[in-house]
N, C-alpha and C positions, 0 to 999 in steps of 0.2 A: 531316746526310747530304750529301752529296760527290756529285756525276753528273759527269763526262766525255763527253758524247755523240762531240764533236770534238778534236780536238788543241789549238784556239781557244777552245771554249766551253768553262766551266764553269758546272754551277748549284747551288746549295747551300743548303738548307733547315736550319732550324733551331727550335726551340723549347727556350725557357728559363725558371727560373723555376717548373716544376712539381713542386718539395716543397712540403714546410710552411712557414708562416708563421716569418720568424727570432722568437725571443725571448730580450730581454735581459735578465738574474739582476740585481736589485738590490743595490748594492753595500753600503748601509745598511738594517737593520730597518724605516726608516719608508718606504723607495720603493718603490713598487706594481712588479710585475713589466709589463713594456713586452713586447707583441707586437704585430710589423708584418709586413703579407703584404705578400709580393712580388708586382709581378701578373707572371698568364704572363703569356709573349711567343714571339709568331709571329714569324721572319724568310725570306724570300726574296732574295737575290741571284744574281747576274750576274756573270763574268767574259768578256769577249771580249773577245780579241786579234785586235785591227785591223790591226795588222803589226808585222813580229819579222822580224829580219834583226841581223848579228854587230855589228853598232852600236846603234842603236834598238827598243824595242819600244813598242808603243804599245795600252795598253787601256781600253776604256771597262766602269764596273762600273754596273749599276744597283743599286738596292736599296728592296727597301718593309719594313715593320715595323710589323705590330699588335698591341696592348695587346690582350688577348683578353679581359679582364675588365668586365662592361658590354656584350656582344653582344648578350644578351638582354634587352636594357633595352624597355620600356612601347611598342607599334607600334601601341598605338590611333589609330584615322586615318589610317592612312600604307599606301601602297600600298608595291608590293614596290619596283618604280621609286626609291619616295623613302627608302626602308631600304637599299636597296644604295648609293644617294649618299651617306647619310648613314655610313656604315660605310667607302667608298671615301676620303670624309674624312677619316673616322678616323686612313686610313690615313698614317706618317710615309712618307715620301716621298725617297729619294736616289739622285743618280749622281756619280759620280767618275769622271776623265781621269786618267790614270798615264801619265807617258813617262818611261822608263830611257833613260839614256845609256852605252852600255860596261858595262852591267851591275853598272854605280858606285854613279850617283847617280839617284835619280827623283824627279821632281817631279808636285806633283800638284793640283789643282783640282777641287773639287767645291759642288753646290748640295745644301741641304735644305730642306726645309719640313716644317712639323708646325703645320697654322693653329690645329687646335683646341685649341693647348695655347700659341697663340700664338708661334711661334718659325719663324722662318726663312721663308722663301715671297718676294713680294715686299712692300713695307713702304712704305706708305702714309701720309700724316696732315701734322699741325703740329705743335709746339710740343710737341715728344716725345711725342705720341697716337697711336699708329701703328693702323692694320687691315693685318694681314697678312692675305695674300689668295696663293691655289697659283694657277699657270701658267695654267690654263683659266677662276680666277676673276676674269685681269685684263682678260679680252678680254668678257666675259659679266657681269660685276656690276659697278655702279656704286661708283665708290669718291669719298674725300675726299682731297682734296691732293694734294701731286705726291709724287712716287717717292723717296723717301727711303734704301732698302736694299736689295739682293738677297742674301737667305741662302746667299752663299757658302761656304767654305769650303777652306782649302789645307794645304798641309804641302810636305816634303820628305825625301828618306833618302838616307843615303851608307852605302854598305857593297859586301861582297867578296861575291859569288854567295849563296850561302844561308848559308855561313859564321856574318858578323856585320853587323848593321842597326842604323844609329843614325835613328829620326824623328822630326822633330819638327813636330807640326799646332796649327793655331788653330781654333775655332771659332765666335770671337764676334761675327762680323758676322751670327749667325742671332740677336740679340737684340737686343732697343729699347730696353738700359739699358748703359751703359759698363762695359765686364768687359772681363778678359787673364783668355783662358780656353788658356791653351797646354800642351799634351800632349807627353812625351818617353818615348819606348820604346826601348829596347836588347835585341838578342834575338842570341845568340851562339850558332852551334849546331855542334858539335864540328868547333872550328877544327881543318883539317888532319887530321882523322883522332887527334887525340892523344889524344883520350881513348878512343879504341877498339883502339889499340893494346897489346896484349901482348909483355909481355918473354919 
């Protein structure tokens, strides 16, 4: 679901992930048939535009994302205080910087974190041991070693108005082990009008 309040904001909800479990047919007599549940997934994001003028636009996106699977896990002992922490935790955690040029090219930067699942945040330790630890837990919890990573993340896209988009992003400085984790998208969407013309 889509909201436009302002000509700047946008906010957009989503949830994924709520049919059945996939299952996959064995291809031989003797393999057991495999079924894996997908967990839902809650999402929230942001779009504002910070400014837009016939050269530059410039937006900042937030975004959070929860695994919804596991809410109602065991609260014995735990006040509501330390249920909504522990669940705000949970939560994956991102913002992204977008600036187009001429409506060409944009470039982009962003942070993630997801401590509980170990990935992204700021990144802690020695001798590849890392604690990843979110924004508010580097000023409040006591950590080991010096600052080894921040769960950045970037990209970039060259393309004509909504036309066609070529991007390409990385994501692997959100992990504590060596990866080229690099993504490329092409999205082409009825250049010129040709395909909605009639003869």
């Amino acid at each position: 679901m889509l909201y436009r309040p302002t000509q700047r904001l946008s906010i957009g909800i989503a949830l994924s992930n709520i049919g059945p479990d996939i299952t996959y047919r064995p291809n031989l007599p003797t393999q057991a048939e495999s079924i894996i549940a997908l967990p839902t997934t809650a999402r929230l994001g942001l779009a504002w535009t910070l400014l837009e003028n016939h050269s530059v636009r410039l937006r900042i996106m937030p975004e959070l994302t929860k695994v919804i699977g596991g809410v109602s896990a065991d609260t014995a002992g735990r006040d509501f205080g330390q249920q909504l922490g522990e669940q705000w935790r949970d939560i994956w955690k991102a913002v992204g910087l977008e600036a187009t040029v001429f409506n060409l090219v944009s470039l982009r930067l962003g942070y993630f974190e997801d401590v509980n699942s170990e990935r992204g945040g700021f990144m802690y330790g020695e001798d590849r041991i890392y604690q990843h630890l979110s924004i508010t837990d580097v000023f409040t919890v006591t950590h080991a070693g010096g600052l080894k990573r921040v769960g950045l993340c970037w990209g970039f896209g060259i393309g004509y108005r909504d036309y066609f988009r070529i991007d390409v992003s990385s994501d692997a400085a959100i992990y504590d082990f060596p990866t080229r984790n690099w993504k490329l998208q092409f999205t082409c969407n009825d250049v010129g009008g040709l395909f909605g013309r009639r003869s």
